[in-house]
C-alpha positions in Angstrom: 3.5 6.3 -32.2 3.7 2.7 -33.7 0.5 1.4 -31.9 -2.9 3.4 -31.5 -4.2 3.1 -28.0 -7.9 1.7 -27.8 -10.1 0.0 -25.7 -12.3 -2.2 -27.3 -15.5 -3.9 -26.5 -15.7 -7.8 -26.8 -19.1 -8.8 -24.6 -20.3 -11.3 -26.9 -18.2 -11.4 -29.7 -16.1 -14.7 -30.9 -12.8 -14.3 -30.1 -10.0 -17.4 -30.8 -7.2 -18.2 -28.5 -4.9 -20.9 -30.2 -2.9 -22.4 -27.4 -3.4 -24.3 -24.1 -0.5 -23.6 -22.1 0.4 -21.6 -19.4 0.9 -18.5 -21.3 -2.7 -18.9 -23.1 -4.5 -19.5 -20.5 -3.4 -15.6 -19.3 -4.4 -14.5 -22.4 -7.8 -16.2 -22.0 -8.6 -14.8 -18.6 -8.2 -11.4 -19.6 -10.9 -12.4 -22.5 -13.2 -14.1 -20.2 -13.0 -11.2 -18.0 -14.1 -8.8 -20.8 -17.0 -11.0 -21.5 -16.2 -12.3 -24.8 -17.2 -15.6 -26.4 -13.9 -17.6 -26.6 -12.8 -20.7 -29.3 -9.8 -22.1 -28.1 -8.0 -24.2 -30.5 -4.9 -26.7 -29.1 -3.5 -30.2 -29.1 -3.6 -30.3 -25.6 -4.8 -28.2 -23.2 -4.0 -27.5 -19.1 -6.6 -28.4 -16.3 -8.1 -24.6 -16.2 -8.8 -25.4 -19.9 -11.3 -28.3 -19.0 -12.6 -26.8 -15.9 -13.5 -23.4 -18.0 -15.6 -25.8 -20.5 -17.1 -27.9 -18.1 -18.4 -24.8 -16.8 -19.5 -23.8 -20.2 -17.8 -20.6 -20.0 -15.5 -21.3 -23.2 -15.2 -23.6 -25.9 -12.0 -26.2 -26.9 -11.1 -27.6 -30.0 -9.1 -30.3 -30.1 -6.0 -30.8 -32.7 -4.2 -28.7 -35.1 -4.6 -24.9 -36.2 -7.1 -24.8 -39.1 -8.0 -21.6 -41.1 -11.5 -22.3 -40.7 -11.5 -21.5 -36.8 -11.0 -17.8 -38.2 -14.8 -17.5 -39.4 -16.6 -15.0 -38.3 -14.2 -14.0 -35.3 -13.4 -10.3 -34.3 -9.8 -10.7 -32.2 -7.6 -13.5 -32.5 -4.5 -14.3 -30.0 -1.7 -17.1 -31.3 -0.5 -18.1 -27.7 1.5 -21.9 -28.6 5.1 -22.7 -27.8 5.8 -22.9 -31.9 7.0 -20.0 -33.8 5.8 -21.2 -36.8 1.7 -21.5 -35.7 1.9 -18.4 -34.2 3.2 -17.6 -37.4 0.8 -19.1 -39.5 -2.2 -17.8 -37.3 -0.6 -14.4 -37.7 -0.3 -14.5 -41.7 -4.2 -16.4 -42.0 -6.0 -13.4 -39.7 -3.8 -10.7 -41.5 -5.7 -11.7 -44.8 -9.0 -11.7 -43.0 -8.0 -8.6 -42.0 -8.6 -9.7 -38.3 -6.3 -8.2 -35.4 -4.0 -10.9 -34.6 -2.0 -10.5 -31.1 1.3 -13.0 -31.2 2.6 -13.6 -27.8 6.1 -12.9 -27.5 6.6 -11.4 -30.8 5.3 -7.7 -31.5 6.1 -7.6 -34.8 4.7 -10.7 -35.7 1.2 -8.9 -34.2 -1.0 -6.4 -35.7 -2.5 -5.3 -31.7 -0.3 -6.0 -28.5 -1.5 -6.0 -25.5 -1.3 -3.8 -22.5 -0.1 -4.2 -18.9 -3.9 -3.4 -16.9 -4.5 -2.0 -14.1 -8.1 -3.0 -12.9 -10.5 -0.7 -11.2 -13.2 -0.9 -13.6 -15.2 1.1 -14.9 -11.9 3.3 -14.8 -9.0 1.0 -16.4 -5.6 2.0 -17.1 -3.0 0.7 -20.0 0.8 0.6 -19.9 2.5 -0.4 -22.8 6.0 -0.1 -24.0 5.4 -1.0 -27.8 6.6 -4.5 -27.2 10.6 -2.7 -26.5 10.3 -3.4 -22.8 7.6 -5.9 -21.7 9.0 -6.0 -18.1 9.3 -1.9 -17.7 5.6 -1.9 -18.3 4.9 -4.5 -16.2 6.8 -2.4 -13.0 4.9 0.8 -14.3 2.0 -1.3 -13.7 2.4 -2.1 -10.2 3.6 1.5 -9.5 -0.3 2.3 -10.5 -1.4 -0.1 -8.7 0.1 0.8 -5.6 -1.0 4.5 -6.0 -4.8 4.1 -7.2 -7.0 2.9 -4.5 -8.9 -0.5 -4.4 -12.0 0.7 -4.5 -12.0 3.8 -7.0 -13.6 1.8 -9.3 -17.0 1.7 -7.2 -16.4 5.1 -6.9 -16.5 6.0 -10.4 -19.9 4.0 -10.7 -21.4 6.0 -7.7 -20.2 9.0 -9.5 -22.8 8.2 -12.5 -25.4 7.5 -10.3 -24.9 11.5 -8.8 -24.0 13.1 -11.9 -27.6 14.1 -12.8 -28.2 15.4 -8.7 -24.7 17.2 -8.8 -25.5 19.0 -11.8 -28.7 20.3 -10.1 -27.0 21.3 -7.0 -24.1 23.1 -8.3 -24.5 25.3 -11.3 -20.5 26.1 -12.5 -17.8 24.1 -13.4 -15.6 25.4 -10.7 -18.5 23.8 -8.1 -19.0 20.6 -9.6 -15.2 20.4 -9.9 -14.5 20.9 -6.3 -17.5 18.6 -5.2 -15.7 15.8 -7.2 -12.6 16.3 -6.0 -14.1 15.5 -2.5 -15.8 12.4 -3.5 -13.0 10.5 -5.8 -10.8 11.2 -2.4 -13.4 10.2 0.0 -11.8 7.1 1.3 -14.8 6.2 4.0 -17.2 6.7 1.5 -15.2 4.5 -1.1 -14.9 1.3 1.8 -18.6 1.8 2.7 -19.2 1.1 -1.2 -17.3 -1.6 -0.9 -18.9 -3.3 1.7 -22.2 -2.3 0.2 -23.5 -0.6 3.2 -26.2 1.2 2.1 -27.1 3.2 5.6 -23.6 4.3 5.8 -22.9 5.6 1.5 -26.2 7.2 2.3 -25.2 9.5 5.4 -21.4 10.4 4.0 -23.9 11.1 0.8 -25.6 14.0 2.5 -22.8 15.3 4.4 -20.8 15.6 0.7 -24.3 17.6 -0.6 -25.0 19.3 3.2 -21.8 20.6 3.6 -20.6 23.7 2.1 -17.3 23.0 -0.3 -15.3 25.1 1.0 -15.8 24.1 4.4 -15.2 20.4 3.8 -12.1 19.5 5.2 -10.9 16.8 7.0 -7.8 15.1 8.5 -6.2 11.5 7.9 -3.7 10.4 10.1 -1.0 8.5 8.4 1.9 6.1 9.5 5.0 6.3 7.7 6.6 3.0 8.7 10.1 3.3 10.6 12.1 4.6 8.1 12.4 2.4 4.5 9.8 3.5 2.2 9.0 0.5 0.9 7.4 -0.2 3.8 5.0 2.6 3.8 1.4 1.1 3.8 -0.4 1.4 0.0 -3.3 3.5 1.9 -0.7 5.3 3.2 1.0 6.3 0.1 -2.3 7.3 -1.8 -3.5 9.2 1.2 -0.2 11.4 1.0 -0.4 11.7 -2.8 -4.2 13.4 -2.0 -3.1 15.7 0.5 -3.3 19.5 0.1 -0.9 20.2 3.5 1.2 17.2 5.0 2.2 18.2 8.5 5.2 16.0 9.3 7.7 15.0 11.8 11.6 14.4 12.4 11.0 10.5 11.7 9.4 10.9 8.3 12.3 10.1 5.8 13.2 12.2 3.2 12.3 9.5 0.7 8.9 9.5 2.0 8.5 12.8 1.5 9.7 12.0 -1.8 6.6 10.3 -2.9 4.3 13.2 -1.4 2.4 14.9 -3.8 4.4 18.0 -5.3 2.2 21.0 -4.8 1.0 20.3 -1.4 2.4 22.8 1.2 4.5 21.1 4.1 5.2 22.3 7.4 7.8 20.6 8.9 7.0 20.1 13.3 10.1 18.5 13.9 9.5 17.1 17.4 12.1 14.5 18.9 13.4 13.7 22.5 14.0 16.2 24.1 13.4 19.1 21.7 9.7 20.2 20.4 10.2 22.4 17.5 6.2 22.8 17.6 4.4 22.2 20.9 1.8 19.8 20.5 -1.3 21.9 21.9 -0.3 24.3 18.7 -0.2 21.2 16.2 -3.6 20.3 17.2 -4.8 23.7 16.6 -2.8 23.6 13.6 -4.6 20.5 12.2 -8.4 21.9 13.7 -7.6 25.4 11.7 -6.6 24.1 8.0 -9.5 21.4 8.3 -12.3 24.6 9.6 -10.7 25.7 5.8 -11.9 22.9 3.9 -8.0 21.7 3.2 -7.4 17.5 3.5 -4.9 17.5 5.9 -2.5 14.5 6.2 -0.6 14.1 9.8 2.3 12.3 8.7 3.7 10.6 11.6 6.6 8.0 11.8 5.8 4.3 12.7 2.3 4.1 14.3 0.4 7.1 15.5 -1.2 5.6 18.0 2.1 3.5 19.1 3.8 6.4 21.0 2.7 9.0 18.4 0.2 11.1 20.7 -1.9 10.5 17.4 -4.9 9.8 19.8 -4.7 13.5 21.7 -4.9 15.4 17.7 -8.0 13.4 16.9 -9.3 14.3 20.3 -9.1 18.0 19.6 -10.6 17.2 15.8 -13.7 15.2 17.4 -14.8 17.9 19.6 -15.1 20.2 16.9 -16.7 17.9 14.8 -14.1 17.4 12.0 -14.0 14.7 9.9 -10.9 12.4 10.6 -9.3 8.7 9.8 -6.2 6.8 10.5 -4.2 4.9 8.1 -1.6 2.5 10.7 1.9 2.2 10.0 4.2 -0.6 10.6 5.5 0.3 14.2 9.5 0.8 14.9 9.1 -2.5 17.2 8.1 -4.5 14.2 9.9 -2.5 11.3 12.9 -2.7 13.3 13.2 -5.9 15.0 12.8 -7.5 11.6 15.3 -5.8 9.8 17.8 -6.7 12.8 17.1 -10.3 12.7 15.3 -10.3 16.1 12.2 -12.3 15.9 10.1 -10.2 19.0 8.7 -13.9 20.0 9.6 -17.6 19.6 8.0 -20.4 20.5 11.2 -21.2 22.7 12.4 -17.9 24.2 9.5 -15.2 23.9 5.6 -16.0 24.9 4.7 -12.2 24.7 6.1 -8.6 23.8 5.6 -5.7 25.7 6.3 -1.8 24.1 7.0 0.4 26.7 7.8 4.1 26.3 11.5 5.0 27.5 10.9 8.5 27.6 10.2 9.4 31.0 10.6 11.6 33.6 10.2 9.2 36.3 9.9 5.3 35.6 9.2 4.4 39.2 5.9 4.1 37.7 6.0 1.3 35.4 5.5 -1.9 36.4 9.6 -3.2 36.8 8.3 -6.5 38.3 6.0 -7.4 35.7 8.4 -6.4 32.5 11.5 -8.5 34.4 9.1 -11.2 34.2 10.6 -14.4 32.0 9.4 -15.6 28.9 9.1 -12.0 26.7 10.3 -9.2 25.0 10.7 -6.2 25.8 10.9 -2.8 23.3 12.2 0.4 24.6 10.6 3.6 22.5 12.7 6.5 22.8 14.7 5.1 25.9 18.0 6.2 25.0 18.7 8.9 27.4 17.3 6.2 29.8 19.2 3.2 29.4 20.9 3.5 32.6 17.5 3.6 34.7 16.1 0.8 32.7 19.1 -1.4 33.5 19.1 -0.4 37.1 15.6 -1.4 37.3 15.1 -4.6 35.3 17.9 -5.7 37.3 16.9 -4.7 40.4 13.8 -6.9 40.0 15.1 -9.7 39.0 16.1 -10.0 35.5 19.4 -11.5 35.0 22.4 -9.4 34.4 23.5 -11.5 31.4 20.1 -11.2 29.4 20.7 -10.3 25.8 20.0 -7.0 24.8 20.1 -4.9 20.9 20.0 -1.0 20.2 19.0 -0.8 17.1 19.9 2.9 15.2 17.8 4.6 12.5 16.5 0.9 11.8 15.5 -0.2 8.5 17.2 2.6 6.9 20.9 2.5 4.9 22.0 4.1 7.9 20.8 1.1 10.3 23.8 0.2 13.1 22.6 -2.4 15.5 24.4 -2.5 19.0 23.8 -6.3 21.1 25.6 -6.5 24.3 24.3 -8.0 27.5 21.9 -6.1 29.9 24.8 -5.1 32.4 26.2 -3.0 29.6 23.2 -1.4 28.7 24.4 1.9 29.3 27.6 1.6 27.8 26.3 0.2 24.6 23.9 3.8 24.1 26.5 5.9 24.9 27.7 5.1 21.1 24.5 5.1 18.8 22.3 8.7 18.5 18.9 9.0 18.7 16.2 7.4 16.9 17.0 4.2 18.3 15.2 1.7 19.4 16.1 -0.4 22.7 15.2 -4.6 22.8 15.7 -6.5 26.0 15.5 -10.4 25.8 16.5 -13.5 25.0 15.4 -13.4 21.4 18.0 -11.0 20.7 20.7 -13.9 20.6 18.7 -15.1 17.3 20.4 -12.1 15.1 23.8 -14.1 15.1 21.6 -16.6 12.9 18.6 -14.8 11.4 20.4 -11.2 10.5 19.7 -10.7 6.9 19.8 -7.2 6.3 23.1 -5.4 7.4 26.5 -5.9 8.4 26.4 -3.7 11.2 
C-alpha cells in the first residue's frame, strides 16, 4: 500500500490552489465543497475564478507562485500547465512539511486524490495509486450507478433513530435486521428527499409497528428489452437489494448477471403460448414470500405495466395489504424501435403511436378502423403468430397494401435481426424471425434505410 486512505476535514482551514485553468478549477470545487478557506494563486485565472471571488467564497492572487502563499496553510494543490511550478510548489510544501497534491504527476505529490462518489454523509473513494487514473474513474461511475441518490439522507435519518432503535430492540441481530429495512427503504428514502414530513413520519411507524420478520414487501421492476445497459439505475439497485427475484423468459441473462449473488431465483418462464407458471400461482407466489418478510423483486421484461399483467400482481398484493412499488422499464416499442432506426413519430410521417397487444384470441375486437387511420404508428406486442390477421384486417379497413412495415427480433440484443417488407407481406416476413419479436406498421419504418445505426441485419 503506497498511499494511506483518509478522509480529512478542511471546514475552515486555509488551503492553496495554484492554478486558474480548467483543471484547477476541479480541484477547487471539490475544496469549496468541503468547506475549506481557499488562496488561489495564478497569472490568470477563468470566469468561475472571478465569479467565486465576487461572491466572496474564495480568494485570488494575482501573478507568480511565491513561497510565502504557503503560510499557515494545511493542504496545498499545484494545478498550472508548467511542470516546473508544480514542481517548485511541490519541493516548497515538502519542506513545510505540508501535503502537496500535483495534478497529473503522482510522484511528484505527497496525497493524490480520489475518484468520489457523493452521498454524503456516506462518501466513497476510488483510487488506483495514480497507475490508472481513468480505471478509477469507471469504478466510480459503476458506484454510482449501484448506490441510490438519496442514501445519503438516509444515513442522516439513521442518526436521528439510532438512540429510539436502540430502545426498541435490545440485540444486535434486531437492530441489524431493522436497518437493513431502512437503508433499503426506497419510499421512505424519496419522501426524505422531498422533505415530506407527514409521509417520513407514517413509513417511520410502520418500520417500528411492524414486526421484522413480517416486513416484507414487493418492487416491481422493468428490465428494459433486452441490452443491459439500458436497465433503469433504480432498477439495477433494486435487483442488487433483493432477497428472491422472480423472473421471466425476457429477462436476459446479462441482467441476471448483475443480480445480487445470494438471492434465490425462480425462474416463471412465461412466453406466447406456453406458461411455465400460471399467473394466479405467481401472484400467490409474490403475496406468500412478502407475508415472510422477504423483499421480493418481480423482474419483468420491458414495462410491467406495458403488456406485463404487472397491474393484476399488485392487485393481489394491495388486498392483502402488502407493501409494493414499481420501478418502469424502457418498453420493447421504445427500446426496440430505436435500436432499429425507426423513429415511432416524425413530424412528417407519424402524429401519434399506438401499442396494441397482438396476442389474441380474437381481434374482431380492436378497433381496425381507428389503428388503419393515417398519420401514426403502430407497434404489435407479441403479434407474431398473428401477423396474418393483422394484415387482413388493417387492410381490410383501409390501410394501403404498400405501407412499410419492420419485425424486429430479440431487439436491442447481439442477436437483433430486423425484417422491413411492405404490409402485403406481413405474413411472409414472420414466417422467418422466432418469437420475441416485435411487429411496427407505418410509414416511419422507411427512415431505417437512413437512420439505422446499430446492426447490419
Amino acid at each position: 500500500m503506497d498511499y494511506f486512505p483518509l478522509f480529512c476535514k478542511l471546514e475552515n482551514r486555509d488551503c492553496l490552489l495554484v492554478g486558474g485553468g480548467e483543471v484547477a478549477e476541479r480541484k477547487a470545487r471539490l475544496l469549496l465543497d468541503a468547506g475549506a478557506r481557499v488562496t488561489v494563486n495564478a497569472k490568470a485565472f477563468n470566469q468561475q475564478f472571478i465569479c467565486w471571488q465576487e461572491q466572496q467564497q474564495l480568494t485570488l492572487v494575482s501573478g507568480d507562485f511565491s513561497v510565502a502563499l504557503l503560510d499557515n496553510k494545511w493542504l496545498v494543490i499545484a494545478a498550472t500547465n508548467d511542470a516546473s511550478i508544480n514542481q517548485r510548489v511541490s519541493t516548497e510544501a515538502e519542506k513545510r512539511r505540508i501535503f502537496c497534491n500535483v495534478v497529473d504527476s503522482p510522484k511528484e505529490a505527497s496525497f493524490i486524490m480520489p475518484s468520489i462518489v457523493d452521498r454524503s454523509p456516506i462518501m466513497v473513494a476510488v483510487s488506483s495509486e495514480g497507475h490508472a487514473p481513468v480505471l478509477a474513474r469507471l469504478l466510480r461511475e459503476k458506484l454510482e450507478a449501484i448506490l441510490p441518490q438519496h442514501l445519503g439522507k438516509l444515513a442522516d435519518y439513521a442518526g436521528y433513530l439510532r438512540q429510539k432503535v436502540k430502545q426498541k430492540y435490545q440485540t444486535m441481530i434486531e437492530r441489524r435486521r431493522f436497518w437493513e429495512k431502512l437503508f433499503t427503504h426506497d419510499r421512505l428514502a424519496q419522501a426524505l428527499a422531498n422533505h415530506d414530513s407527514d409521509q417520513v413520519e407514517r413509513l417511520t411507524h410502520e418500520l417500528f409497528d411492524t414486526e421484522l420478520e413480517h416486513r416484507g414487501e414487493v418492487v416491481l421492476v422493468g428490465a428494459g428489452p433486452g441490452d443491459p445497459g439500458l436497465l433503469t439505475l433504480k432498477g439495477l439497485q433494486q435487483i442488487q437489494q433483493a432477497d428472491i427475484i422472480v423472473y421471466d423468459r425476457l429477462v436476459s441473462d446479462e441482467i441476471m448477471a448483475l443480480t445480487r449473488r445470494d438471492a434465490q431465483r425462480v425462474f416463471v418462464g412465461k412466453r406466447a403460448g406456453f406458461h411455465c407458471v400460471p399467473q394466479e400461482q405467481i401472484n400467490q407466489m409474490l403475496l406468500e414470500q412478502a407475508q415472510k418478510g422477504r423483499r421480493v423483486v418481480r423482474l419483468k421484461g420491458g414495462d410491467p405495466f406495458i403488456f406485463g399483467r404487472g397491474g393484476e400482481e399488485l392487485e393481489t398484493l394491495f388486498q392483502a395489504n402488502i407493501p409494493f412499488s414499481v420501478v418502469p422499464g424502457i418498453t420493447a416499442a421504445s427500446g426496440c424501435s430505436a435500436y432499429s432506426g425507426i423513429p415511432l413519430t416524425h413530424r412528417d410521417y407519424a402524429h401519434s403511436v399506438r401499442l396494441v397487444t397482438g396476442h389474441l384470441k380474437d381481434g374482431s375486437h380492436l378497433d381496425w378502423q381507428s389503428l388503419a387511420a393515417e398519420k401514426q404508428t403502430l407497434v404489435f406486442y407479441m403479434g407474431l403468430s398473428q401477423a396474418e390477421a393483422i394484415s387482413q384486417q388493417l387492410i381490410k379497413h383501409g390501410m394501403d397494401i404498400n405501407m412499410p412495415v419492420a419485425i424486429i427480433e430479440a431487439g436491442t440484443t447481439i442477436k437483433q435481426k430486423v425484417l422491413t417488407g411492405l404490409l402485403k407481406d406481413l405474413t411472409q416476413l414472420a414466417l422467418q424471425v422466432h418469437s420475441p419479436s416485435l411487429i411496427i406498421v407505418g410509414t416511419v419504418v422507411a427512415l431505417r434505410k437512413q437512420l439505422n445505426w446499430f446492426s447490419e441485419h
